[in-house]
KOLMARMAR-842137 format. One line per 8 residues: their letters; for each residue x, y, z of C-alpha. Coordinates in steps of 0.5 Angstrom, whole numbers. Example, Ala and Ser with C-alpha at 12.3 -4.5 7.8 and 13.67 -1.06 7.14 Angstrom:
BEGIN
AS> 25/-9/16 | 27/-2/14
This chain:
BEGIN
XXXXXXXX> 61/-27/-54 | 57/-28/-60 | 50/-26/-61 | 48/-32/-66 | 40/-34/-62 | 38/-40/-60 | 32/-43/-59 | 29/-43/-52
XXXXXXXX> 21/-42/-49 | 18/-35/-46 | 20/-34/-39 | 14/-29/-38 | 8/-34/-35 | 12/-40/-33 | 13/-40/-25 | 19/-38/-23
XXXXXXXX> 23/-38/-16 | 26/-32/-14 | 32/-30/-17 | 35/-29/-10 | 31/-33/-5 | 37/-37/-3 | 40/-31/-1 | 35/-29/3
XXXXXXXX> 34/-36/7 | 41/-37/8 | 42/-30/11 | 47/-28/5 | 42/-23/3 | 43/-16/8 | 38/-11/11 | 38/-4/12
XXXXXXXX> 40/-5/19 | 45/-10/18 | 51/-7/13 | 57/-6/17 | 61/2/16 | 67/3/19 | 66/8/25 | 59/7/25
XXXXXXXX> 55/12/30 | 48/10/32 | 42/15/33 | 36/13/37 | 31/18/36 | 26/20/43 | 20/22/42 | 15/27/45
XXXXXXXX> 10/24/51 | 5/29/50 | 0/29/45 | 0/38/44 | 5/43/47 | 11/45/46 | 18/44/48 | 20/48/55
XXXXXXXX> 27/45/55 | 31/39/54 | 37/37/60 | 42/35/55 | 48/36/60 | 47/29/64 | 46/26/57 | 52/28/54
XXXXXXXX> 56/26/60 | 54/18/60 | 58/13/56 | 60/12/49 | 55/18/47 | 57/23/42 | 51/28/41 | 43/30/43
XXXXXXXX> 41/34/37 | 36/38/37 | 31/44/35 | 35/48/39 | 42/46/35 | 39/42/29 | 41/43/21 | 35/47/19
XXXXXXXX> 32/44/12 | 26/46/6 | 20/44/6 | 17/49/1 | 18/45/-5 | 14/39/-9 | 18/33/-9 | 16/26/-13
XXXXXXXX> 9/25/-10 | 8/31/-8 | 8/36/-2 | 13/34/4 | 10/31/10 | 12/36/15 | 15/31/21 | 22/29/16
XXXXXXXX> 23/35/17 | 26/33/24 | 28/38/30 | 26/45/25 | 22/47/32 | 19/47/39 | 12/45/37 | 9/38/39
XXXXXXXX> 4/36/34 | 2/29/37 | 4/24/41 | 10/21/39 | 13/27/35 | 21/27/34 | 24/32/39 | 30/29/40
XXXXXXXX> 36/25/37 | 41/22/41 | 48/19/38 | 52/14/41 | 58/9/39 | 54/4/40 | 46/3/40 | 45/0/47
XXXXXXXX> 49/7/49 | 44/11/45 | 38/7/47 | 40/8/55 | 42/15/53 | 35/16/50 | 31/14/55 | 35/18/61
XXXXXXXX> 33/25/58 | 28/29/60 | 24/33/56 | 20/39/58 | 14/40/56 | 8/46/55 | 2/42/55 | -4/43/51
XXXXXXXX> -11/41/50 | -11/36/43 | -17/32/40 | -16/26/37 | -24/23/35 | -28/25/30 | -35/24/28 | -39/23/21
XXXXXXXX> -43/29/21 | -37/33/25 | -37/40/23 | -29/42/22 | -29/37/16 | -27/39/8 | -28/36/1 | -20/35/0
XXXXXXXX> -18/32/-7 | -13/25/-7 | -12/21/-12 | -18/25/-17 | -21/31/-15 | -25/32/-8 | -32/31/-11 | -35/29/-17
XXXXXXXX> -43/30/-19 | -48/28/-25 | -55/28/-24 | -61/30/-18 | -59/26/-14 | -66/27/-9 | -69/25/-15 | -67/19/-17
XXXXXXXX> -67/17/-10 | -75/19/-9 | -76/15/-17 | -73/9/-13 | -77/3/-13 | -71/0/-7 | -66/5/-3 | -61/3/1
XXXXXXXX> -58/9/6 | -52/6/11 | -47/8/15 | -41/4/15 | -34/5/18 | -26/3/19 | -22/3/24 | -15/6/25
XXXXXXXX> -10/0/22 | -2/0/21 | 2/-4/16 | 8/-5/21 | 13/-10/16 | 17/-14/19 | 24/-11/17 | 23/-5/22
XXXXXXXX> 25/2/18 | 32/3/18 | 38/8/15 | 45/9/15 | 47/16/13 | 55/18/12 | 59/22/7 | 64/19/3
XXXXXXXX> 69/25/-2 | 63/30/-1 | 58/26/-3 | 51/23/2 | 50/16/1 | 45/13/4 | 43/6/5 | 36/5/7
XXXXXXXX> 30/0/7 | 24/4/2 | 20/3/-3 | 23/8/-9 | 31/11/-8 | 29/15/-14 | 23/18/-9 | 28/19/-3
XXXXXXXX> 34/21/-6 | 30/26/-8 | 27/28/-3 | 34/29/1 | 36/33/-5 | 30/38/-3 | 30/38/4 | 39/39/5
XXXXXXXX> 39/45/-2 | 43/39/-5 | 45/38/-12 | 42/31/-14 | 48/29/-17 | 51/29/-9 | 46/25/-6 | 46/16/-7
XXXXXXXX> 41/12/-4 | 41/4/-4 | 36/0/-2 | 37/-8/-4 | 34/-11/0 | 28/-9/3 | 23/-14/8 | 16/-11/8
XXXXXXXX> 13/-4/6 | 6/-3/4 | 7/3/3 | 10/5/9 | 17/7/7 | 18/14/4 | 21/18/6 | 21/19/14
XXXXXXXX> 25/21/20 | 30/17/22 | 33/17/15 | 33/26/15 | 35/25/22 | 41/20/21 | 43/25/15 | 44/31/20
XXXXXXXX> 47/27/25 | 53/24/19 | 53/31/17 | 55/34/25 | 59/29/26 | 62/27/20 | 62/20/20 | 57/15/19
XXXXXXXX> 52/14/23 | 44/9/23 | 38/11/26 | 32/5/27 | 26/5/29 | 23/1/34 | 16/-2/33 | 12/3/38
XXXXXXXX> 16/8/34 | 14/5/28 | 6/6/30 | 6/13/30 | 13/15/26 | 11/11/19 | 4/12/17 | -2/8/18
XXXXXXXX> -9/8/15 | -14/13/18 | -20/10/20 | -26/12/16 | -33/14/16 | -38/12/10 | -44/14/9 | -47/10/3
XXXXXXXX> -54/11/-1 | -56/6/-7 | -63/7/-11 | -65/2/-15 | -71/0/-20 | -75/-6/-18 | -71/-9/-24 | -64/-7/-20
XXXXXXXX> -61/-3/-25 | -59/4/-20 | -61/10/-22 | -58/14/-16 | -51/13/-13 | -48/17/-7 | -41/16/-3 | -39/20/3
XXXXXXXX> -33/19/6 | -29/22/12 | -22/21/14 | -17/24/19 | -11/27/17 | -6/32/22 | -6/38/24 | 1/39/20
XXXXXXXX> 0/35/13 | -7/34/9 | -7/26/7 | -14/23/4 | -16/16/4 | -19/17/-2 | -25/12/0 | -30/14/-6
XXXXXXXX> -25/11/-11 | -28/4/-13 | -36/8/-13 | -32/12/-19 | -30/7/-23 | -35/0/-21 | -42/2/-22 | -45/8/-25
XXXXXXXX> -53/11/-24 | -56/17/-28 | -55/21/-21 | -48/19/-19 | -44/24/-13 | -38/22/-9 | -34/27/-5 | -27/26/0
XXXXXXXX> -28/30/6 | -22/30/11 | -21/33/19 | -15/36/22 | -14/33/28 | -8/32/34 | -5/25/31 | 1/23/27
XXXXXXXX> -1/24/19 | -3/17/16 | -1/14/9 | -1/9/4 | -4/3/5 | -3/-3/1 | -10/-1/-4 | -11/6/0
XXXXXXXX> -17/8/-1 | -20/2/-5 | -19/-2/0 | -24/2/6 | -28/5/0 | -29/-3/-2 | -31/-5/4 | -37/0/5
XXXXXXXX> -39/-1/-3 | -40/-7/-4 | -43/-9/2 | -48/-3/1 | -48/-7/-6 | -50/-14/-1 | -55/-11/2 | -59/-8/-3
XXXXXXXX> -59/-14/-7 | -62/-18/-1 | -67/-13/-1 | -69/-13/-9 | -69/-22/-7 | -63/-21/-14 | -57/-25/-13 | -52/-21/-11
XXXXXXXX> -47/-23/-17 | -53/-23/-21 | -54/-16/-19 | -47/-13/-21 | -48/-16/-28 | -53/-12/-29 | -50/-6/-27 | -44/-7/-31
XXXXXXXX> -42/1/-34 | -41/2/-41 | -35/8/-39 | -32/12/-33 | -38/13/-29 | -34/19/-26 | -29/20/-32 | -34/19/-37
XXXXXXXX> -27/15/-41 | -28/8/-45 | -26/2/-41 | -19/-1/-43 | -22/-8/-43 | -26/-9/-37 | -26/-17/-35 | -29/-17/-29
XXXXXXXX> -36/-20/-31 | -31/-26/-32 | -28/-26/-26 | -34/-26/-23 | -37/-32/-27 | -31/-36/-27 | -31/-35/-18 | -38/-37/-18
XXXXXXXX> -37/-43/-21 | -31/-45/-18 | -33/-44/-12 | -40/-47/-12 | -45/-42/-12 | -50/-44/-16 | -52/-49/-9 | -53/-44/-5
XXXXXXXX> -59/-42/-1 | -60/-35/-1 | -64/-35/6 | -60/-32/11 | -58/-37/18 | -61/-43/15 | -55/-47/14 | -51/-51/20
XXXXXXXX> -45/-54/23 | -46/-57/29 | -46/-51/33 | -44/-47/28 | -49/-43/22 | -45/-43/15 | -45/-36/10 | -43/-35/4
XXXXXXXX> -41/-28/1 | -38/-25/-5 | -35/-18/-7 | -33/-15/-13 | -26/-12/-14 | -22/-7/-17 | -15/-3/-17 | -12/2/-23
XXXXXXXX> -6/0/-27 | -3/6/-28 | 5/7/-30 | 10/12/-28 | 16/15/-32 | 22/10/-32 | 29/9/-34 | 33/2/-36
XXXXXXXX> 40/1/-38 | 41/-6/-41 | 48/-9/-42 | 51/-14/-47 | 57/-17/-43 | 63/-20/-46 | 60/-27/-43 | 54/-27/-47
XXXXXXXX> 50/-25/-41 | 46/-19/-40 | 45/-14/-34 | 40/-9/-33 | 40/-4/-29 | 34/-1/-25 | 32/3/-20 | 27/-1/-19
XXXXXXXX> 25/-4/-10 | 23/-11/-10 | 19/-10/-2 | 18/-17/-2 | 13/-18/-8 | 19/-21/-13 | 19/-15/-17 | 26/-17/-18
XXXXXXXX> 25/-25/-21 | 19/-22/-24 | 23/-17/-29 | 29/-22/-30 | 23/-26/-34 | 21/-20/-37 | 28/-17/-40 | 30/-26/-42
XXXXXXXX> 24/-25/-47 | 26/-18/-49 | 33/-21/-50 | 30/-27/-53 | 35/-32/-48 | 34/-36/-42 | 34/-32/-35 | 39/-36/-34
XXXXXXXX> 44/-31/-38 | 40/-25/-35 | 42/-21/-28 | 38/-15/-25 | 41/-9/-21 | 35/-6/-18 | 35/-1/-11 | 40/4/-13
XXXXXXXX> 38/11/-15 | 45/12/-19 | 41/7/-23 | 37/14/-26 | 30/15/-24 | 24/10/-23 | 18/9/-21 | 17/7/-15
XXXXXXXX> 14/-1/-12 | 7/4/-11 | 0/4/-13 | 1/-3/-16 | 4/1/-22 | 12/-2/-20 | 14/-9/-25 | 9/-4/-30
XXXXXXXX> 13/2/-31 | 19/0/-30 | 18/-7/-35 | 17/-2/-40 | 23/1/-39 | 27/-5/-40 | 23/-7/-46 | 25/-1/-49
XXXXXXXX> 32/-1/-48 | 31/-8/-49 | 29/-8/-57 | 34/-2/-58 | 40/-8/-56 | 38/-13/-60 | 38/-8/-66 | 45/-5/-64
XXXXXXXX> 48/-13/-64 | 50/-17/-70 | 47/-23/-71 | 54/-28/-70 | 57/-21/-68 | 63/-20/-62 | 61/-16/-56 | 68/-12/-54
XXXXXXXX> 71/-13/-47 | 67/-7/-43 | 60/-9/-46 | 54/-6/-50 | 50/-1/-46 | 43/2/-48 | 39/6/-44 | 31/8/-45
XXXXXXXX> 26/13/-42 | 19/12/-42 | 17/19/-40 | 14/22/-47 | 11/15/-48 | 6/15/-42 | 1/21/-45 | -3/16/-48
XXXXXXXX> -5/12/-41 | -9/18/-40 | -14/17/-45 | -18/11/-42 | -20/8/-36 | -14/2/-34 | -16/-3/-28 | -14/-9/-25
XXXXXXXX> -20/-14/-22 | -23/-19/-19 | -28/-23/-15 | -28/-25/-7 | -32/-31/-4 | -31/-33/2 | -35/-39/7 | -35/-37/15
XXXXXXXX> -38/-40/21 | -41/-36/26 | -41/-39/33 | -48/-35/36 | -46/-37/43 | -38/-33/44 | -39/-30/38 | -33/-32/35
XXXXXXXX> -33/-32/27 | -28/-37/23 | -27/-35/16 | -26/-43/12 | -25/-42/6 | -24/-36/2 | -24/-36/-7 | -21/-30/-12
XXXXXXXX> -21/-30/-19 | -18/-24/-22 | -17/-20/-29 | -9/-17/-29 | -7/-17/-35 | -1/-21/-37 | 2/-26/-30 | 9/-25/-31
XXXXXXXX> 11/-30/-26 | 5/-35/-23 | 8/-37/-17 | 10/-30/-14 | 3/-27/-18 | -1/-33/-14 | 3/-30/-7 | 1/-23/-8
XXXXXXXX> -6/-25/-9 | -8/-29/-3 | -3/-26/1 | -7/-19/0 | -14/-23/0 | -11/-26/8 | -10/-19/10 | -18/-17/7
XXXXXXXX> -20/-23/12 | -14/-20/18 | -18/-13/17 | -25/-16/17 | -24/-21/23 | -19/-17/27 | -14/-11/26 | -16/-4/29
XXXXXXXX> -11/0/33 | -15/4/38 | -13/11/41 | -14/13/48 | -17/20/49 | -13/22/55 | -7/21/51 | -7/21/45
XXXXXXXX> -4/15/43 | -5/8/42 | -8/3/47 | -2/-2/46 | 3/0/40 | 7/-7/38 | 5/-14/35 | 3/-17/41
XXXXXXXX> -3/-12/42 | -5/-10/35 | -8/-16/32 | -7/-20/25 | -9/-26/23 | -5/-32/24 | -3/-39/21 | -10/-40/25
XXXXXXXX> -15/-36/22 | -13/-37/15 | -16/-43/11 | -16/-46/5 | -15/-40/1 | -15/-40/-9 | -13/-35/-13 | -14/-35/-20
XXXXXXXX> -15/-31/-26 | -18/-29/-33 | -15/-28/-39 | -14/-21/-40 | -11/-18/-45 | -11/-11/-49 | -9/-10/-55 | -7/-3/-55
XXXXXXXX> -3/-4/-48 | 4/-3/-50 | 6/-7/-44 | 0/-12/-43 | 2/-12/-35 | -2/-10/-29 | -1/-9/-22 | -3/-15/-18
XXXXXXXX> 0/-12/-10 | -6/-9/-9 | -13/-11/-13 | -13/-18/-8 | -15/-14/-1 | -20/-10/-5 | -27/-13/-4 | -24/-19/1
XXXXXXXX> -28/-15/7 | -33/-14/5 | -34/-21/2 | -32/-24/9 | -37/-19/12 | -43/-21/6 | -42/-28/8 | -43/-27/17
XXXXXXXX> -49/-23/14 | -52/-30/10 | -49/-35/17 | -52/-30/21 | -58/-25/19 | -54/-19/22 | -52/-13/19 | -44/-12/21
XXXXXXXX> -42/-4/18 | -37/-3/23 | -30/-7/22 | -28/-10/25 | -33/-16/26 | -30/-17/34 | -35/-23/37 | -38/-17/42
XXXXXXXX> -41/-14/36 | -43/-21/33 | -47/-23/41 | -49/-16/41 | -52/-15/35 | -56/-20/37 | -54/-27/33 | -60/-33/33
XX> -59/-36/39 | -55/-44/38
């Protein structure tokens, strides 16, 4: 190979189709579940059926006779694991940590695993054994003023307060005080959670389907008092995670099944597993009080907000975060409270916090718009803060009046009748709405290896997880233009932890953290190469580590953001809401690749008008768990329900970012409920501050007659 340069055009911003997208329609590309070991054993977990108690007994002896099976593992004769430790995010959540005691926290909790020679033995000797109980009495509701809750930090500290709060609301010439609450919703992907665990010359390997390698081998390494160095995980290919796939139990119980046995062995979820095993939204109740001049500047801001968590892991929903950073007042309080109750722990949710805090927010922001006779954009123009409201740190560019502006005119909003219910179709009455959006654009430490091959191409390795997002076409754009060649000459291997630590594809920080990996090893190559110069056989490989250059993020408040419009038609007569068209305009950075960036963008806004129209996942008392655990109970929003549906953006750039490169997996949810919601306020007159918006709740609270 020779290193001479040739002319070419930048890869970053062209629309790219993805690097493996062949692969994958054609079925080349293999899943978690679907790699082929010699001598594969398969665990099928069994779950508790009581929603408190503790186990009695279990009758293995009829289960360990039936064909095929190999072992029941238990409480009773389980590997024991740590769980006193800090991992990369933090304390451990508890039910990994399988088969460690008798006690059952909640319905669907682990109790058991049964290994087989093949899954359908494994299932059928599953479901044969009989677990014995000591139930208890459990609790699995909460109100907003319910007397067990506490402040508890997540994402920033559990509250912040500036000014008299009371104050500020007496001296308000318009107050808004509201109630709005989010139902319990679950990010089931559709590639199950799956894992196969085997040790190969004393080292664990194990193939799985997650969201960071680097996370969870880490995790592994914890749990089992492992060297680092002797454990591998390889995740390639990964159908969907929204921010489900951490560390669970199947993949801890698959471990302890291939260490028992010696021999490899795949443990899966099934979907009803999957509802109460790998984490959900927590349902929310917000309180929001708005105090403004008649003029419509705020002088008081209040948000409140509870969330449940288990009785056996704390996990907020950080539902304050947009008030923190959206508008400002000189009385300005927020805090996260949390109860303990007998459900499984919730997790990350595609935009956790933002997205119910938004909700709650903005369409607070709604209301107190119609009440000052302001036009609601009009209204968060003025309110556009100078710094952090809560921070209190300068802005590192903030674009959304121009997200905003620019939504406004293509949408059309200057003809709109601020009149509520005066618009018709027919028997429809047509709304429109808007909501205001953000999302922070954090990075995590990185490493990258870059290697000049022989053949004049180039392979960057990093641990980096592509969930679906096209985080892998996105970074082979990224390293072309750090190379200065075409992607052509570019290959990229992600999803092994071998590849060194990465951040993981969380908190819209993923193709930001680990670009700016490449990018570094990148520049070092081009340097180490001669112009015209010969690359020997076995290469040229140079290896960058972001972690000492992250300190300077801190000193500013980052955001991506944007602006939601929707149109809806209500039909008063069934209550039926059709959300016709929907419109969003975003400030993120630089686009790497406009044809996946687009996807993200309107697929994050389709799940807004999903969470707006129909998801809710709904507990029984009794029992403790879920009224319908599957994909045909639990509703989404079809081919159906999905209209016409933009995604645009703004120019955003900042001077003093080093990668110029924002998250845009998440900042597309934020706003989109409430923006759908604002708008069947404008076709109906009727306030719905409860999600979701079903067609009993539209004809019961009273919708104009057709």
């Amino acid at each position: 190979m020779t290193t001479a340069p040739a002319a070419r055009h930048r890869a970053v911003g062209s629309a790219h189709t993805r690097v493996e997208g062949r692969d994958k329609v054609t079925g080349a590309a293999r899943y978690a579940a679907e790699i082929h070991f010699t001598g594969l054993a398969h665990g099928w977990l069994v779950v508790s059926t009581v929603a408190r108690g503790r186990i009695r007994s279990l009758d293995t002896a009829p289960v360990l006779a039936m064909p095929g099976v190999l072992a029941v593992l238990h409480h009773g004769n389980a590997p024991r694991v740590e769980t006193d430790y800090t991992g990369l995010l933090g304390k451990p959540d508890p039910t990994a940590a399988v088969f460690q005691h008798d006690r059952v926290p909640h319905l669907g909790w682990p109790v058991a695993l049964v290994v087989a020679e093949t899954s359908e033995q494994a299932r059928e000797a599953a479901e044969t054994l009989v677990v014995h109980y000591d139930r208890e009495p459990h609790d699995i509701a909460f109100t907003a003023d319910d007397p067990r809750a506490y402040p508890a930090a997540g994402y920033g500290p559990a509250a912040t307060e500036k000014g008299d709060l009371e104050a500020e609301l007496a001296a308000s010439a318009v107050v808004v005080d509201a109630e709005y609450t989010t139902p319990e919703e679950h990010h089931n992907p559709m590639e199950p959670h799956a894992a196969t665990a085997r040790w190969e010359e004393g080292r664990l390997e194990v193939v799985d389907s997650n969201q960071g390698t680097t996370w969870v081998a880490g995790e592994l390494a914890n749990l089992f008092s492992l060297d680092p160095s002797a454990v591998r995980v390889r995740s390639e290919h990964v159908g969907g995670g929204f921010g489900s796939k951490g560390v669970r139990a199947h993949q801890v119980a698959a471990v302890m099944a291939a260490t028992a046995l010696r021999r490899p062995v795949r443990v899966a979820m099934t979907r009803r597993q999957m509802f109460s095993l790998a984490g959900y939204r927590s349902p929310t109740s917000q309180r929001i009080r708005l105090g403004a001049d008649a003029d419509g500047r705020l002088r008081a801001l209040e948000h409140r907000s509870l969330n449940l968590t288990s009785t056996v892991h704390e996990f907020i929903e950080s539902s304050t975060a947009p008030s923190r950073v959206m508008y400002d007042a000189d009385a300005h309080h927020t805090v996260n409270r949390v109860v303990r109750l007998d459900v499984g722990t919730p997790t990350w949710m595609r935009a956790p916090g933002e997205a119910p805090g938004s909700f709650a927010l903005e369409s607070a922001f709604d209301e107190l718009a119609e009440k000052l006779g302001v036009d609601p954009i009009e209204l968060r123009l003025r309110n556009e803060p100078e710094r952090g409201p809560a921070s209190g740190l300068p802005f590192a560019g903030r674009n959304l009046s121009a997200c905003l502006r620019e939504g406004a005119r293509r949408f059309g909003w200057a003809d709109r009748d601020p009149r509520p219910g005066v618009r018709r179709d027919g028997r429809w009455l047509l709304g429109t709405g808007t909501a205001a959006a953000s999302f922070a654009a954090g990075a995590g430490p990185s490493t990258a290896a870059v290697t000049a091959e022989a053949d004049g191409s180039f392979t960057v390795r990093i641990n980096a997880a592509d969930i679906g997002t096209g985080a892998r076409t996105a970074l082979t754009l990224v390293a072309a233009d750090a190379l200065e060649v075409s992607p052509d000459r570019v290959r990229v291997r992600i999803g092994d932890s071998d590849f060194g630590p990465a951040m993981i594809a969380g908190g819209s920080t993923g193709t930001r953290s680990w670009s700016w990996a490449i990018n570094l090893a990148a520049a070092e190559l081009r340097e180490r190469l001669t112009p015209g110069g010969t690359v020997p056989p076995e290469g040229i490989t140079v290896r960058s580590d972001t972690t000492a250059a992250l300190g300077a993020l801190a000193q500013k408040e980052r955001h991506s953001y944007g602006a939601q419009f929707a149109e809806v038609a209500v039909d008063p007569a069934t209550g039926e809401v059709r959300v016709r068209r929907m419109l969003g305009v975003f400030a993120a950075g630089r686009i790497v690749n406009p044809l996946t960036a687009r996807g993200q963008f309107t697929g994050g806004m389709i799940w807004g008008i999903s969470m707006a129209l129909h998801e809710e996942a709904v507990r029984d008392r009794a029992t403790g768990g879920h009224y319908g655990a599957d994909l045909a109970a639990y509703h989404v929003a079809a081919h159906a329900d999905v209209p016409a549906v933009e995604a645009h953006w703004v120019e955003d750039h900042d001077p003093d970012d080093p990668v110029g490169i924002k998250g845009i997996g998440e900042v597309g949810i934020v706003g989109a409920a409430a923006a759908v919601a604002n708008a069947v306020w404008h076709a109906t007159g009727v306030r719905h501050r409860h999600l979701p918006i079903r067609p009993d709740r539209v004809l019961l609270a009273g919708a104009p007659d057709a």
